[in-house]
C-alpha positions as CSV (number, residue, x, y, z in Angstrom):
1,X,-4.6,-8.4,34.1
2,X,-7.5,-5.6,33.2
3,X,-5.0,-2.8,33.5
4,X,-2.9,-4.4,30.7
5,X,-5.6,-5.4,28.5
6,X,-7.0,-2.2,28.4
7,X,-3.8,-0.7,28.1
8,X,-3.6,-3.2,25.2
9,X,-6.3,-2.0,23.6
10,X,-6.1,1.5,23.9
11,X,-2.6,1.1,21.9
12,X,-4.4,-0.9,19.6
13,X,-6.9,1.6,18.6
14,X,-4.4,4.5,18.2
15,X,-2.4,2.8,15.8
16,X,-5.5,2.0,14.3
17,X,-6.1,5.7,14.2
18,X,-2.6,6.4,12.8
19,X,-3.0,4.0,10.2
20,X,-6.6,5.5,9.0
21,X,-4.6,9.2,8.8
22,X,-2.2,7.5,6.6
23,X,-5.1,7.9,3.8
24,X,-4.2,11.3,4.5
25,X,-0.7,10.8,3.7
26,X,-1.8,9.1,0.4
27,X,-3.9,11.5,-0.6
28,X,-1.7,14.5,0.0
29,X,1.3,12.7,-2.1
30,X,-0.8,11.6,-5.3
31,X,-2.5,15.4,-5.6
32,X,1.1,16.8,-5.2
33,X,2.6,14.8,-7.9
34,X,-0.1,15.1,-10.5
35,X,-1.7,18.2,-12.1
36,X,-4.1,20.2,-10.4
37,X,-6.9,19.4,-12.9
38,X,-7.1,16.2,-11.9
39,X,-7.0,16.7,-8.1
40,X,-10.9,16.2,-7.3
41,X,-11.0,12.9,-9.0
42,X,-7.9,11.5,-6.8
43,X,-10.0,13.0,-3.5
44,X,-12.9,11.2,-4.5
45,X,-11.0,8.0,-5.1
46,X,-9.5,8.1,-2.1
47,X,-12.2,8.5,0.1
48,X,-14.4,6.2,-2.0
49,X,-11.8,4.0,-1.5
50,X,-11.6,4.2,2.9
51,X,-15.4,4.4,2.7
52,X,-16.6,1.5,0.8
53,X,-13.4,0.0,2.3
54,X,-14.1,-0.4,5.8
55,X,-18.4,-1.2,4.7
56,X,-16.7,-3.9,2.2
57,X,-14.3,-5.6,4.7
58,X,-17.4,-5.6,7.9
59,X,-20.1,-7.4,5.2
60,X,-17.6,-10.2,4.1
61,X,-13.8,-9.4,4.4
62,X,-13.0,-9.9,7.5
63,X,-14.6,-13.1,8.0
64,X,-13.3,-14.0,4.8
65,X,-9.4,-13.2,5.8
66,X,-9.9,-14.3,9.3
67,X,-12.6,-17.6,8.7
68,X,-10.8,-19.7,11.8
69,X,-11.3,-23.5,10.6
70,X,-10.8,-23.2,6.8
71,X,-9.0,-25.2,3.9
72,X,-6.1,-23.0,3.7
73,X,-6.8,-21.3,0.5
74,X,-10.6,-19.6,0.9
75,X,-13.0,-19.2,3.6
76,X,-16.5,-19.2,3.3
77,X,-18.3,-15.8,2.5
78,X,-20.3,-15.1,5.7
79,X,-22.2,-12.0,6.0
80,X,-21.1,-9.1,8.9
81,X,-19.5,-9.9,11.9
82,X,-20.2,-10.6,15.3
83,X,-18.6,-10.6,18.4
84,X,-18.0,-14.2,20.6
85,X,-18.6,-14.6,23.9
86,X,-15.1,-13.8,24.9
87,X,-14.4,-11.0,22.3
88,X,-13.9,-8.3,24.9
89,X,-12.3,-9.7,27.4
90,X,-8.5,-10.7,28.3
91,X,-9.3,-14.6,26.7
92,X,-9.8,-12.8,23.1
93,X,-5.9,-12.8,21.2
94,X,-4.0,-13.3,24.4
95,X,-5.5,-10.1,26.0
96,X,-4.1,-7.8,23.3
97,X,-7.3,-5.9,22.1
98,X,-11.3,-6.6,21.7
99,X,-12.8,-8.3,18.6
100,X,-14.1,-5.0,17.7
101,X,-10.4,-3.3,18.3
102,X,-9.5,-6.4,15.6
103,X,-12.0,-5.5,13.1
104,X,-11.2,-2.1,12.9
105,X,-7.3,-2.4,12.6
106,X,-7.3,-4.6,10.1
107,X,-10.1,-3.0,8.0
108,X,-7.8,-0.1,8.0
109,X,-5.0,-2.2,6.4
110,X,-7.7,-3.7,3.9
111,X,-8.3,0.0,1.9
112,X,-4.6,0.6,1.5
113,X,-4.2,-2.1,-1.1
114,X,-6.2,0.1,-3.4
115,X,-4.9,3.3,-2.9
116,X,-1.9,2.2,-3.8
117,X,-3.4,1.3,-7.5
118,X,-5.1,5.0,-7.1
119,X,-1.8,6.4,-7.8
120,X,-0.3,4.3,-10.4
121,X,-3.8,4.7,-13.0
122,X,-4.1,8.3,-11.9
123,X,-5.0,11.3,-14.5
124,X,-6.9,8.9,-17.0
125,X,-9.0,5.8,-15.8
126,X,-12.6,7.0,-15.5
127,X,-13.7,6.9,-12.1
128,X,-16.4,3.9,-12.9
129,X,-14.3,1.3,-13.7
130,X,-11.5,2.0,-10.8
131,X,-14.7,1.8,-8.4
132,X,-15.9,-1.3,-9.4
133,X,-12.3,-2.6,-9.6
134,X,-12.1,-1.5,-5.8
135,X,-15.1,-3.3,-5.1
136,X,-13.9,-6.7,-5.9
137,X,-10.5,-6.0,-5.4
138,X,-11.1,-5.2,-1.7
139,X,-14.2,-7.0,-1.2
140,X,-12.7,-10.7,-2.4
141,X,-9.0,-10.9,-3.8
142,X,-7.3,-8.7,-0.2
143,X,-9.3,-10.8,1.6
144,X,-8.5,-14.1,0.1
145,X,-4.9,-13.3,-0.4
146,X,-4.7,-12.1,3.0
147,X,-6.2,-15.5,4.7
148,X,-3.4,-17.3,3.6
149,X,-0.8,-16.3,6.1
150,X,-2.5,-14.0,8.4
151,X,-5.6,-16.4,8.8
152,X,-3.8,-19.1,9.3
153,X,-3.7,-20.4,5.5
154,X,-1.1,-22.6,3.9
155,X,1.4,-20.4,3.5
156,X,1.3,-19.6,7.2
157,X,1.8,-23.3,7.4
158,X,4.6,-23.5,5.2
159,X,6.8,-20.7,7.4
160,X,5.9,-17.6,5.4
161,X,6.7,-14.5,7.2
162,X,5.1,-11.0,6.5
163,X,4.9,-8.8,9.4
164,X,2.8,-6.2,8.7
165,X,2.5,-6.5,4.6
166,X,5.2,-5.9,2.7
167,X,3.6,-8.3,0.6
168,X,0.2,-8.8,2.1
169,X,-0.5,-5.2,1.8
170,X,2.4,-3.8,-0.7
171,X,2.8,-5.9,-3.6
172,X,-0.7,-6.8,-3.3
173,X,-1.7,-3.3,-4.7
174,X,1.7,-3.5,-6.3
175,X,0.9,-6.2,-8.6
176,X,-2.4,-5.3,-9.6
177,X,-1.4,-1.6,-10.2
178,X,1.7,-3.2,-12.2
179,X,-1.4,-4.8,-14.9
180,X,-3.9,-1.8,-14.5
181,X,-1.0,0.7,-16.2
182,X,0.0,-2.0,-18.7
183,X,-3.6,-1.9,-19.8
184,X,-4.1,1.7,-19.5
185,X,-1.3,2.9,-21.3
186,X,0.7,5.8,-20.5
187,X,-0.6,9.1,-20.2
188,X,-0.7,11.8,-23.5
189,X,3.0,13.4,-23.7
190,X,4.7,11.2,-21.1
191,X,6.7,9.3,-24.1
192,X,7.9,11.4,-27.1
193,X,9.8,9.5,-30.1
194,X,10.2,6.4,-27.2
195,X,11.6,8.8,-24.7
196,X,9.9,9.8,-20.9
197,X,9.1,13.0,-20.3
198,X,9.0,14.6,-17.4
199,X,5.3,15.9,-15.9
200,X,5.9,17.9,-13.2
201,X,3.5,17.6,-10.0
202,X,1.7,20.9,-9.0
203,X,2.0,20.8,-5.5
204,X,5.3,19.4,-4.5
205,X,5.4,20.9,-0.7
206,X,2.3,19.1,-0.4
207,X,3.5,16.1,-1.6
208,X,6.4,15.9,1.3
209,X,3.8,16.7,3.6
210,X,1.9,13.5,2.1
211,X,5.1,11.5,2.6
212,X,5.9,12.9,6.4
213,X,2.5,12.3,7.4
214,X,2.4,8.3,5.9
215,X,5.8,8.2,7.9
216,X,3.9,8.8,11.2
217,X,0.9,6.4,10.1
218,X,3.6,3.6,10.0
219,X,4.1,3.9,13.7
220,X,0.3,2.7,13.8
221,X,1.2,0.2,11.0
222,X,3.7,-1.4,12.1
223,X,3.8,-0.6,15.8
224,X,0.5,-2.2,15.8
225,X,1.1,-5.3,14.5
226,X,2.9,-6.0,17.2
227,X,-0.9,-6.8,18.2
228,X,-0.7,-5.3,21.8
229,X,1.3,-2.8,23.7
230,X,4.3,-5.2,24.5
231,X,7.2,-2.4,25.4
232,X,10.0,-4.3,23.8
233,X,8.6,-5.6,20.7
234,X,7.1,-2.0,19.8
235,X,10.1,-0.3,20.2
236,X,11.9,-2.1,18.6
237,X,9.5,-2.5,16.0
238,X,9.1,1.4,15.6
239,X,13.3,2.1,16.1
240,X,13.9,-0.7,12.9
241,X,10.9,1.3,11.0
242,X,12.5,4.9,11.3
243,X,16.1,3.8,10.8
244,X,15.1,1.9,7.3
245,X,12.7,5.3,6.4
246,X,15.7,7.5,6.8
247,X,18.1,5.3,5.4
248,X,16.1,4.5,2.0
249,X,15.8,8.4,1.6
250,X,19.3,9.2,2.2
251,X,20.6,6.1,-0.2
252,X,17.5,7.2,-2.8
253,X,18.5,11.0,-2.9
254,X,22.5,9.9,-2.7
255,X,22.0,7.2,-5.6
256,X,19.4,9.9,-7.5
257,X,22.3,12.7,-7.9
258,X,25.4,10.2,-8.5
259,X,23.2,8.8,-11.8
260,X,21.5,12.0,-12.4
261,X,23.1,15.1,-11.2
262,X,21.0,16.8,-9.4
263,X,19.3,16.4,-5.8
264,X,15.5,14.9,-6.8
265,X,13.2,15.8,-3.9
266,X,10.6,13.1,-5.2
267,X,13.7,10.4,-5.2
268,X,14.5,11.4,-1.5
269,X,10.4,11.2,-0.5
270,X,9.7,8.0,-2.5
271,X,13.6,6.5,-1.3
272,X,11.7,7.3,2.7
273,X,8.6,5.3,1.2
274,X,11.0,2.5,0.0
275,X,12.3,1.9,3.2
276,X,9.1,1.8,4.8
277,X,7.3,-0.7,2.7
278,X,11.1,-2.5,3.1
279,X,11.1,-3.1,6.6
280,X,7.2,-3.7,7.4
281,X,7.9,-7.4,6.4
282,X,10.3,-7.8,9.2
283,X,10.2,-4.9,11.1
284,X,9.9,-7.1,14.4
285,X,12.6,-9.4,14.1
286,X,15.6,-7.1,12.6
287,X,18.4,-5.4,14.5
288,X,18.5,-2.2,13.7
289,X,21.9,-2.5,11.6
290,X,19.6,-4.7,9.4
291,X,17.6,-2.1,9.5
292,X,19.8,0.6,8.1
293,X,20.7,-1.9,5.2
294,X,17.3,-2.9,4.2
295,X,16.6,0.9,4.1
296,X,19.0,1.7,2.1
297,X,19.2,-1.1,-0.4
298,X,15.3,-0.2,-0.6
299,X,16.2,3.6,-1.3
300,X,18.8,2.6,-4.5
301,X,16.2,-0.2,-5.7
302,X,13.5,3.5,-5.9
303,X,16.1,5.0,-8.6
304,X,16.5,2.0,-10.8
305,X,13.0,0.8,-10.6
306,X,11.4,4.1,-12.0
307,X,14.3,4.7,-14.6
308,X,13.5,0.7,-15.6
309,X,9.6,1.4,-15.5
310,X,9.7,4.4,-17.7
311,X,12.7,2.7,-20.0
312,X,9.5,-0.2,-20.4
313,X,7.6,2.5,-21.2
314,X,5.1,2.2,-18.3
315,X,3.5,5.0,-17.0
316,X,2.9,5.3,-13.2
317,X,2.6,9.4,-11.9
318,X,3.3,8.6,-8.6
319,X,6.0,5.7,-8.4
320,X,3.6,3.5,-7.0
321,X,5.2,0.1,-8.2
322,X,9.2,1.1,-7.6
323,X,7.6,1.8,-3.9
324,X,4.9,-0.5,-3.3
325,X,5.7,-3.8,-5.5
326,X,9.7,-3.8,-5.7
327,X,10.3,-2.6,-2.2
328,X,7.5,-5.0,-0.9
329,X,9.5,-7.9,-2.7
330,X,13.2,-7.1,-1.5
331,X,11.5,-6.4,2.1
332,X,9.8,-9.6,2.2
333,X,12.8,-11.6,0.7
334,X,14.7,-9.8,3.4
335,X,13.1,-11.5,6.3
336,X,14.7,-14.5,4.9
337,X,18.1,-13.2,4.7
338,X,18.3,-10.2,7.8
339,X,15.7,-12.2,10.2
340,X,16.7,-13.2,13.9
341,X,14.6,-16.0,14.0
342,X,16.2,-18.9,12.6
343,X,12.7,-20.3,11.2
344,X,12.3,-17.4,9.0
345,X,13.6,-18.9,5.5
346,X,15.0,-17.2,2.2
347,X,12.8,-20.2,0.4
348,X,9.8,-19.7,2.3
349,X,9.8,-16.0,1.6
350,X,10.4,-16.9,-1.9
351,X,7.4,-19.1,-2.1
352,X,5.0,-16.6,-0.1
353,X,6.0,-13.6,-3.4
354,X,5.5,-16.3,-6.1
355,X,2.4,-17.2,-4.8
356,X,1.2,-14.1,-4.3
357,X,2.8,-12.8,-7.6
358,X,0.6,-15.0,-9.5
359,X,-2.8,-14.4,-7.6
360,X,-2.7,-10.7,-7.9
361,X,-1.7,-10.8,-11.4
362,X,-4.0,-13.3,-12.5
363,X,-7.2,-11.7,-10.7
364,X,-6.3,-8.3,-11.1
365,X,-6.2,-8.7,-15.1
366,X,-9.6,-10.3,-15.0
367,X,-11.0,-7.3,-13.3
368,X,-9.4,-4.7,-15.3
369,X,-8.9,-6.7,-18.7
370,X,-13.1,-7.4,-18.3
371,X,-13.8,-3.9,-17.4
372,X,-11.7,-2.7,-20.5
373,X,-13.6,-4.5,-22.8
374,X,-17.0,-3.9,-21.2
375,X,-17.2,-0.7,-20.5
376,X,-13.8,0.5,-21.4
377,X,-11.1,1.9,-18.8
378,X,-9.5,4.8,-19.8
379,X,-11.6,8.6,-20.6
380,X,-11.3,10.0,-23.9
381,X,-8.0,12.6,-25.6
382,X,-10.6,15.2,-24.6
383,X,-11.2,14.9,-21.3
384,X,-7.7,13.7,-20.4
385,X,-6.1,17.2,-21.8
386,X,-8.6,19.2,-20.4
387,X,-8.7,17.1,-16.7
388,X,-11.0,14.8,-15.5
389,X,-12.2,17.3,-12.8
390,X,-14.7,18.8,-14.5
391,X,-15.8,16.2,-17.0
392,X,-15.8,13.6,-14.4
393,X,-17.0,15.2,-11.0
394,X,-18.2,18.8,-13.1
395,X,-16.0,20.7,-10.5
396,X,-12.4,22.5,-9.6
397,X,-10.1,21.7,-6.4
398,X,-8.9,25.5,-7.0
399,X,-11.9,27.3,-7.8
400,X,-10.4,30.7,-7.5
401,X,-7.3,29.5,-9.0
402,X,-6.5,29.0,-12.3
403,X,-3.5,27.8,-14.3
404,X,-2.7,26.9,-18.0
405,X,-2.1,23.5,-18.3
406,X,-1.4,21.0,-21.0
């Protein structure tokens, strides 16, 4: 029995290591597809981000996602965590990991939510108002949101399904980056006489490497959600996650060149993205045909989301809500149509994205429509054209390096 709970755990705390590199991943993609001269102040974001993250989510979210005896809708706000009496032992969540293992693992999870609104307002909010945004948005509304099926809330109750967060983790950031570009408005030059423009990333080998790396970090992501090292269910787990990555690429870059002609690197990398965010609703309880098909209906939903985001004229650099929001929807929806467990219902699902559809939208327009008229949101023509590197952080990514840009 203590060989397998410490074989538990050690899996446990590498997949929470994979999942922490994933910031890597994240941060690699949104430099490579935006212009160098804003690369310092999507570093600092990100790290802000993992850092005030992880501090956030030990002084009141995890208690807050995880408050045990609760209403079902919000916990009470208790300060830091400690340990019970059985939290490292074998009694602690059926001998899959340690309290602190727990913690840790799901603080990870906690920071990606706003990373993924990173991307989508990148190259002109001023750093201020995205950190303060973070704050709450990690600190309360993750939290909260995330209680209600993972801590045992009401729509836990009600026979919602999510995995590893497709929805909990996905359309959570999707959503709120969905209001925070509506309110920013799109960058200068992305939209001439109604039509989208093309702004080409700088660094688009580093970019793929972004999107190879977050492919490994989903290993950790979704293989530990299995929440120990049970053979069958990670394998499985991590066979269903690779099969829907490659498929959504291959369907994303296939569907990209039948609409537009040409073979769209970013299509292919954001189609593998697709899939993953697909699958991690369900990634446990699909065959891996199911698999393949949620991949790849994931990868064709990529191409018609952006063309249908920039035909609203939205702007979002990175394709942060075709990824994150639609393919955390259709991967969520999925578990109600693909899912070998006959409890698992398309109406449940349903409820579970309504409900979190209205939360996030509702909250994250508070935050961001409040800052906007406060302190304002977005930096000046100025400093936009000129990058927010060196008016906002007073430095270069590329010292040595210089390009003209516009």
């Amino acid at each position: 029995m203590e060989g397998l709970f410490t074989a538990n755990n050690v899996w446990m705390m590498v997949c929470t290591a994979l999942v922490f590199f994933m910031h890597t991943g994240f941060a690699f993609l949104e430099i490579g597809l935006t212009r160098q001269k804003n690369t310092i102040n999507i570093l600092f974001k990100n790290i802000f981000i993992i850092t005030v993250g992880l501090l956030l989510y030990y002084l009141i979210g995890f208690n807050l996602m995880y408050p045990g005896e609760f209403n079902g809708y919000i916990g009470s706000i208790v300060p830091g965590i400690g340990a019970p009496e059985n939290g490292m032992t074998p009694e602690y969540a059926d001998g899959g990991y340690t309290w602190w293992t727990d913690f840790l693992f799901q603080g990870m999870f906690a920071a990606t939510a706003a990373t993924i609104v990173s991307g989508a307002v990148a190259e002109r909010m001023k750093i201020g108002p995205f950190m303060i945004f973070t704050v709450i948005y990690v600190g309360f509304v993750y939290p909260i949101a995330g209680s209600w099926k993972w801590g045992g809330g009401f729509l836990d109750e009600l026979g919602f399904y999510d995995f590893a967060g497709s929805t909990l983790v996905h359309s959570v950031g999707g959503w709120a980056a969905l209001v925070a570009v509506w309110l920013l408005g799109s960058r200068i030059g992305k939209f001439k006489e109604g039509k989208p423009q093309a702004i080409p990333g700088h660094n688009i080998p580093l970019a793929t490497a972004g999107v190879l790396v977050l492919w490994l970090g989903w290993f950790g992501f979704n293989g530990g959600s299995v929440l120990s090292a049970d053979p069958e269910l990670t394998s499985l787990t991590l066979v269903t996650t690779c099969l829907a990555a490659a498929a959504g690429g291959v369907v994303a870059a296939l569907v990209s060149f039948i609409k537009y002609k040409n073979l769209d690197l970013t299509m292919f990398l954001n189609g593998i993205l697709g899939g993953l965010v697909g699958i991690t609703a369900g990634a446990d309880v699909m065959t891996p045909e199911s698999a393949i098909i949620i991949g790849a209906i994931a990868g064709a939903l990529i191409v018609f989301a952006v063309a249908f985001i920039d035909a609203i004229k939205l702007d979002d650099p990175v394709g942060a809500i075709a990824v994150h929001l639609i393919c955390g929807i259709w991967g969520t929806l999925a578990v109600g149509i693909f899912s070998t467990n006959p409890d698992h219902t398309f109406l449940a699902q349903l409820t579970g994205v309504a409900c979190y559809a209205g939360f996030c939208l509702v909250t994250s327009f508070i935050i961001i429509f409040t800052l906007k008229k406060v302190v304002g949101i977005r930096v000046s023509e100025r400093e936009e054209l000129e990058g927010l590197d060196g008016h906002e952080h007073g430095m270069s990514a590329y010292s040595d390096f210089r390009m003209n840009e516009h």
